[in-house]
N, C-alpha and C positions, 0 to 999 in steps of 0.2 A: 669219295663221297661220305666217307664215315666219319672221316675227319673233319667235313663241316656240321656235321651233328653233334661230335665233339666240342667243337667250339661255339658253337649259334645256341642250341639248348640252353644248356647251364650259365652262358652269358644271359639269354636271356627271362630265367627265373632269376639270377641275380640283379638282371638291371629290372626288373618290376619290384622285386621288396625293394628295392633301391631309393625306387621312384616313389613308392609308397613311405616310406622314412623322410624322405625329403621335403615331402610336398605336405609333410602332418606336419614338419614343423615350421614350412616357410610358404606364406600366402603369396600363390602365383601373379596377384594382383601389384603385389610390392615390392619386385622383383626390379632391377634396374641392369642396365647395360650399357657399357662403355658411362657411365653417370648419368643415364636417360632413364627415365621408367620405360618400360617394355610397355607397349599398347599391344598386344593381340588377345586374342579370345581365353578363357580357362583351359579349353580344350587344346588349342592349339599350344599353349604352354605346356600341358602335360605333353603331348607330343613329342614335342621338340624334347622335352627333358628325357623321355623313356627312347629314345632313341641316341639319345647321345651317353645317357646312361649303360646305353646295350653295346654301342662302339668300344665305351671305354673297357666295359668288361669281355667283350669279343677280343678286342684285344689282347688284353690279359690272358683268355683261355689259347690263342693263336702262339703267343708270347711260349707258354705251357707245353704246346704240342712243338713248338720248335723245340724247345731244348732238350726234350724224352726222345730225340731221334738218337738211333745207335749211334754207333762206329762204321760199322755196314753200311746202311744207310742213307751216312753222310759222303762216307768213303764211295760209291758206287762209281762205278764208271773209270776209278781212277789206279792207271798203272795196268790200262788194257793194251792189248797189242796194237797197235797202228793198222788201219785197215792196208790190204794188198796193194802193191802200186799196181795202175790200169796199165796194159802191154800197149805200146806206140802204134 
């Protein structure tokens, strides 16, 4: 459980200044997709961006907590005895 606190948090104070960078310097209005302008609401725009902005960075912190695992760890389980065989 800590370990999605680890990753959710900090992802997402990062995907909100993210989003606030973003969005001062590109009007949601002007926005296009696949060469279409985007028709949805401002709000809904921000949305979608601060959520995909929080994946990306979710990501990244998941990315982070993968790699800092030990050796232990990683190793668990491995090079145990074989459980008992069951008697006929």
């Amino acid at each position: 459980m800590l370990r999605i606190v680890w990753v959710l948090w900090p992802s997402f104070l990062v995907a909100g200044i993210a989003e606030g960078i973003f969005f001062t310097v590109i009007d949601p209005q002007e926005l296009y997709l696949f060469g279409e302008p985007v028709h949805v609401s401002q709000i809904a725009t921000y949305s979608i961006g601060f959520i995909g902005f929080w994946a990306v960075c979710a990501a990244s912190s998941l990315l982070t907590c993968f790699l800092q695992r030990t050796a232990a760890e990683i190793n668990k389980g491995v090079g145990a005895a074989p459980p008992p065989a069951k008697p006929a």
